[in-house]
C-alpha positions as CSV (number, residue, x, y, z in Angstrom):
1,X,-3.8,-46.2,-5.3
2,X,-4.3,-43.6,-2.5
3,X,-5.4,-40.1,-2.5
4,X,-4.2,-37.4,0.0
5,X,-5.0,-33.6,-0.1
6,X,-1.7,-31.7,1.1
7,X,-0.8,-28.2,1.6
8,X,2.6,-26.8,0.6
9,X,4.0,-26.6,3.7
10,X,2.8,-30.2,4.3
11,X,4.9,-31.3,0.6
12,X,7.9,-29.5,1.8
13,X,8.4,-30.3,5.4
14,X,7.9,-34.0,4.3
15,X,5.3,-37.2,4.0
16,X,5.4,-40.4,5.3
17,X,3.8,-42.5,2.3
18,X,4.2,-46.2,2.2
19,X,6.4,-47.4,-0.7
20,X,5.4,-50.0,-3.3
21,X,2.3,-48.8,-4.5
22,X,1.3,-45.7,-5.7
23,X,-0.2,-42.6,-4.3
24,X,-1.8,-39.6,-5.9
25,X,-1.4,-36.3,-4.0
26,X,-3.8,-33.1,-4.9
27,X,-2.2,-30.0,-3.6
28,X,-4.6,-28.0,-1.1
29,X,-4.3,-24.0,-2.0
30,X,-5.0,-21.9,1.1
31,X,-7.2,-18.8,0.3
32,X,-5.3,-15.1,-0.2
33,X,-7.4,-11.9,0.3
34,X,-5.8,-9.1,-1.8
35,X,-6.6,-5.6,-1.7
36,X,-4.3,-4.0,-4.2
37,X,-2.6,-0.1,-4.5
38,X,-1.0,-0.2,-7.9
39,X,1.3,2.5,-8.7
40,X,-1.2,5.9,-9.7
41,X,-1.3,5.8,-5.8
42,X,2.9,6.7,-5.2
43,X,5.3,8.5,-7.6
44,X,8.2,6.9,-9.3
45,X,10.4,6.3,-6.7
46,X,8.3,7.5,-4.2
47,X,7.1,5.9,-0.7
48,X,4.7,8.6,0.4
49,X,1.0,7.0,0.0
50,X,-0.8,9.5,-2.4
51,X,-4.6,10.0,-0.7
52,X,-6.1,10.0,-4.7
53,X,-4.1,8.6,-8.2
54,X,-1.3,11.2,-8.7
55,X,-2.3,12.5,-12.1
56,X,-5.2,14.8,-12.4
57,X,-6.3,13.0,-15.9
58,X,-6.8,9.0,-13.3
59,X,-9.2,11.5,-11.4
60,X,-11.2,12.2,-13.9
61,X,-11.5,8.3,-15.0
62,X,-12.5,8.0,-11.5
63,X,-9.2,5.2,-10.8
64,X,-9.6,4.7,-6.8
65,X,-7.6,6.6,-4.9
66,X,-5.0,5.0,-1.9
67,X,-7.4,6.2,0.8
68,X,-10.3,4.1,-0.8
69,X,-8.0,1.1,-0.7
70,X,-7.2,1.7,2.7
71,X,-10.6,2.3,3.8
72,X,-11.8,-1.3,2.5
73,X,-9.3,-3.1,4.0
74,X,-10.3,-1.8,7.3
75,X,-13.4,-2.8,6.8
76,X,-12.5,-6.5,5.3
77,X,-10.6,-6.6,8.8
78,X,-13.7,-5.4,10.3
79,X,-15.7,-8.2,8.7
80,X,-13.5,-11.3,8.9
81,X,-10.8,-10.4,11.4
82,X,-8.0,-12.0,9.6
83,X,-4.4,-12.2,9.5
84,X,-2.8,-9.4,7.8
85,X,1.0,-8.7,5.4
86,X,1.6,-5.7,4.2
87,X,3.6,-6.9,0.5
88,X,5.6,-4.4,-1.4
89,X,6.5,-4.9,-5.4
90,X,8.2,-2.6,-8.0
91,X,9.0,-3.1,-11.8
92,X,12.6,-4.3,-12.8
93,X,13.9,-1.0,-13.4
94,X,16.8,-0.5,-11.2
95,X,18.9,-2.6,-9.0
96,X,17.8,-5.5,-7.3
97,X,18.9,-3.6,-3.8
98,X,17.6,-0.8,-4.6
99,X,14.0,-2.1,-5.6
100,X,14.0,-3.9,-2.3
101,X,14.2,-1.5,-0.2
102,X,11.7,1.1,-2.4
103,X,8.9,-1.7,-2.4
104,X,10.2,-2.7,1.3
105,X,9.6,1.4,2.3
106,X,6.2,1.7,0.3
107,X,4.6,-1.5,2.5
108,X,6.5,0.0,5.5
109,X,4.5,3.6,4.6
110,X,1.1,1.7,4.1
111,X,1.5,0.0,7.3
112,X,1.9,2.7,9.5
113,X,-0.8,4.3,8.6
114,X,-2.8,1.3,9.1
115,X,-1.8,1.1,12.4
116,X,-2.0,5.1,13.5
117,X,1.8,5.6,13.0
118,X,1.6,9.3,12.7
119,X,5.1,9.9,13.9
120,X,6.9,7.0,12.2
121,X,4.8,8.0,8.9
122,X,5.8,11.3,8.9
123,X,9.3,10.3,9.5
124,X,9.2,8.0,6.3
125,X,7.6,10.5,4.2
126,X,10.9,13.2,4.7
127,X,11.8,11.1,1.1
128,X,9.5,13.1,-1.2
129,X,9.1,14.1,-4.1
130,X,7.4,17.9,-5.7
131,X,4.9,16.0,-6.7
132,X,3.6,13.8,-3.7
133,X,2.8,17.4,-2.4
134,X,1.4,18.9,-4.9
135,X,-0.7,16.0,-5.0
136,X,-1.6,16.2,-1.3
137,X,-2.2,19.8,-0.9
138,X,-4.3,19.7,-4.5
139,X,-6.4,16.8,-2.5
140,X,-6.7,19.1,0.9
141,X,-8.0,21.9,-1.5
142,X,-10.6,19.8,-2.8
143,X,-11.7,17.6,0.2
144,X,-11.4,20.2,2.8
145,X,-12.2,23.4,0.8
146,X,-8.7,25.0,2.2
147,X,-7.3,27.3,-0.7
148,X,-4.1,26.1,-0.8
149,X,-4.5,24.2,-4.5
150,X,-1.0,25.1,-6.3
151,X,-2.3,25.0,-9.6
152,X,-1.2,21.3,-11.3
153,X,0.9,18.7,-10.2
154,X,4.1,19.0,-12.5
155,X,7.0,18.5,-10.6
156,X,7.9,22.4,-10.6
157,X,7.8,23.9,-6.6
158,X,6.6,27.7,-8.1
159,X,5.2,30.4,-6.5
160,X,1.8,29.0,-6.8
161,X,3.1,25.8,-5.4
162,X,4.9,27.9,-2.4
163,X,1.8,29.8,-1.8
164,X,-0.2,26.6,-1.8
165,X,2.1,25.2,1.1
166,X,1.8,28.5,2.8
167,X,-2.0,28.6,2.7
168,X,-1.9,24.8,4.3
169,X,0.2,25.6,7.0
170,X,-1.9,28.7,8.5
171,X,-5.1,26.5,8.1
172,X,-3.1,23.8,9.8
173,X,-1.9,26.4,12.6
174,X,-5.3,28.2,12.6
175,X,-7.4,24.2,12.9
176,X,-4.5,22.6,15.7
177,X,-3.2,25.9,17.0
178,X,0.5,24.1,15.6
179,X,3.6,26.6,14.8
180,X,4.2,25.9,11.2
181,X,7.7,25.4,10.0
182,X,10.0,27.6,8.5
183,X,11.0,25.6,5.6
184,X,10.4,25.8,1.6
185,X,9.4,21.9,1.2
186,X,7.6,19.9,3.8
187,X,8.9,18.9,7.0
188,X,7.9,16.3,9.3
189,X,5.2,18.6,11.1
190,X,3.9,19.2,7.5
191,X,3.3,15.7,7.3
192,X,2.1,15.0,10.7
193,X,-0.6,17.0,9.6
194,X,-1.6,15.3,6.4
195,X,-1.4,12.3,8.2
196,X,-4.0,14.1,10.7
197,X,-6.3,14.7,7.3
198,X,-6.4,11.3,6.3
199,X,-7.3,10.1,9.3
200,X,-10.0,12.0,9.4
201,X,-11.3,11.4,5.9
202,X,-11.1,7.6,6.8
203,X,-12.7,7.7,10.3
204,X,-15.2,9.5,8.4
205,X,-16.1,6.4,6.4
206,X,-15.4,3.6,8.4
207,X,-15.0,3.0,12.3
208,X,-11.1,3.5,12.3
209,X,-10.5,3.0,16.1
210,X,-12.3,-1.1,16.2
211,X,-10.8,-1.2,12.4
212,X,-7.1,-0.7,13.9
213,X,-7.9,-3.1,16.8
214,X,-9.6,-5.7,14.7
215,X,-6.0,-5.7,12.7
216,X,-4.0,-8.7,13.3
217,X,-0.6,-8.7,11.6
218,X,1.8,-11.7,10.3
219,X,5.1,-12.3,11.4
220,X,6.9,-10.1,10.0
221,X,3.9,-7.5,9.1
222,X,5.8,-6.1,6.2
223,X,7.5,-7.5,3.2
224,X,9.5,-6.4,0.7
225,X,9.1,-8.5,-2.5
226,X,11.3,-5.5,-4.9
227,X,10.6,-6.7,-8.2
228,X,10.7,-10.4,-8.4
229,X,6.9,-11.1,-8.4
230,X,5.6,-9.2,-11.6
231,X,2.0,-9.2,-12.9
232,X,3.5,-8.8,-16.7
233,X,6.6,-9.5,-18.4
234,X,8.3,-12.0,-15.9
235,X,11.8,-11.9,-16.5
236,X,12.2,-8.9,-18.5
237,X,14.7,-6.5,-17.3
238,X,14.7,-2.6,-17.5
239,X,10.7,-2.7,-17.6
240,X,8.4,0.2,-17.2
241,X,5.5,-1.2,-15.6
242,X,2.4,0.0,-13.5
243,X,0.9,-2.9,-12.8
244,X,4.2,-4.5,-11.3
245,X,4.4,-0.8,-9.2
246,X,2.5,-2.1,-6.3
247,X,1.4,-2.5,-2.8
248,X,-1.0,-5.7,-1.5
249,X,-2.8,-5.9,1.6
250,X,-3.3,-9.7,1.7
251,X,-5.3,-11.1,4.2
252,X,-5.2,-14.7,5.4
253,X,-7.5,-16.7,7.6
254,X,-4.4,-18.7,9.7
255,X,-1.1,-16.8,10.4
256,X,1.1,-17.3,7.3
257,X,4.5,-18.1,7.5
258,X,7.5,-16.4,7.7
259,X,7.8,-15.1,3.6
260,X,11.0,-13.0,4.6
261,X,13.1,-16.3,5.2
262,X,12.1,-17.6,1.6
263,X,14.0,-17.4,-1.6
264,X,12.8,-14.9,-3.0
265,X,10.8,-13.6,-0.8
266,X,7.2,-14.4,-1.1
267,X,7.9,-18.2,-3.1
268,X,5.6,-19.6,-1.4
269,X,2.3,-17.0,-1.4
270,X,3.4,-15.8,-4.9
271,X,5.4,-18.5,-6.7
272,X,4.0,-21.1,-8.9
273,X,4.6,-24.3,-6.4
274,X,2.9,-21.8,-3.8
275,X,0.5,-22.8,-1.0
276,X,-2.0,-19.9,-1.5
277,X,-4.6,-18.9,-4.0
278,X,-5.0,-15.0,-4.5
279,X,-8.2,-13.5,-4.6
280,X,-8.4,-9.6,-5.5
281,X,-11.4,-7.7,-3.0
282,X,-12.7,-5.6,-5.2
283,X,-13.0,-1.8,-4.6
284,X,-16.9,-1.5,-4.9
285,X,-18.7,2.3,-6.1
286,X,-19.3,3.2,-2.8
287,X,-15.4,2.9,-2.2
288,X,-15.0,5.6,-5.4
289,X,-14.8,9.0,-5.5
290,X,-14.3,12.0,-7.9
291,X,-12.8,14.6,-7.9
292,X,-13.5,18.7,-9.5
293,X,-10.7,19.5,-12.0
């Protein structure tokens, strides 16, 4: 009897075994870095990455905040200089179209950031909700000491919440020397600006310029998995789920393939048969921070 290690794309593409005797084959599982954003990091039906979990109560639990995330996998790209997909997910609430394109639009989000998008992430985040700003300007007011806090993130855009965007676009204006826009809810500029602020919290913590040219994307860098690769309650329909609300920055040490051709997407990194074995980086202390509430 003979003995081969394989990988998955080995199995699939075909082995030449002689016949008439028999041969035992051990599938090889290539290693997956994962550094996850789970959903307290967007709003339902959001794609706008949220700099710190969007209810006030995570912060206080200390739950690590989309910025942290991002900041260690710059520095995991940093370390090991690998190869890099950006992997959307939702819960199976919704359509299957639908869900695509949401988890395709949150990866899409994620990566230009990564990559110093500011124009195309701005663009992206004109698909908002009340609450991804009242998130973001709560953040600025406690990060960058600007008073433009609008007093809870409910959903409701109230005078304290239209004083709050009023106060960040004269600090903006008075910082960059940029005309603010005349408009009730963010506009592009607006976000051109966070976008500006997170950049600057992040460079402040890792080297961001040799973190963006160590990254090294797959082919295609952004994937849209919508909702067929849950963490919990696989092939349940119509479920709420956080967990399954996600975004993965998987790493791998050779260019993966192509997951976009597979059906689904992602059988092969996330399906049973699959060729890869996940590993979750873990988001260490000095990744944490808290926030006053």
């Amino acid at each position: 009897m003979s003995h081969s290690k394989v990988t998955a794309r080995k199995l699939t593409s075909g082995l030449g075994l002689p016949t008439g005797e028999a041969h035992t084959l051990v599938l090889k599982r290539r290693a997956a870095v994962v550094v996850e954003l789970d959903d307290l990091n967007f709003h339902s039906g959001s794609a706008v990455l949220l700099p710190a979990p969007h209810a006030r109560e995570n912060w206080r639990e200390g739950h690590t905040g989309g910025l942290m995330c991002v900041i260690r996998a710059l520095e995991y790209a940093l370390e090991k200089k690998q190869t890099l997909l950006v992997a959307g997910h939702t819960d199976s609430v919704g359509g299957d179209g639908s869900n695509r394109a949401l988890s395709k639009a949150r990866a899409q989000n994620v990566h230009d950031f990564l990559t110093g998008d500011k124009a195309g992430w701005a663009s992206s985040c004109a698909e908002h909700t009340v609450q991804d700003y009242q998130t973001v300007l709560t953040w600025v007011a406690d990060e960058y000491g600007w008073n433009c806090d609008p007093g809870g993130i409910d959903g409701q855009h109230g005078k304290r919440t239209t004083a709050a965007l009023e106060a960040f676009r004269k600090a903006v204006e008075a910082a960059h020397g940029s005309k603010p826009p005349d408009s009730r809810a963010p506009g592009v500029e607006d976000w051109k600006a966070v976008f500006q602020l997170y950049e600057t919290y992040v460079a402040g913590r890792v080297d961001l310029k040799a973190a963006r040219g160590a990254l090294s994307f797959a082919t295609p860098a952004v994937l849209g998995c919508g909702e067929d690769w849950p963490i919990e309650g696989q092939g349940q329909d119509n479920l709420r789920s956080q967990v399954n609300r996600r975004v993965e920055l998987v790493f791998f040490e050779e260019p993966p393939p192509d997951f976009s051709r597979q059906s689904p997407p992602g059988a092969q990194l996330y399906g049973a048969q699959g060729g890869y074995q996940r590993s979750y980086l873990p988001i260490t202390p000095r990744h944490t921070f808290f926030f006053s509430v």
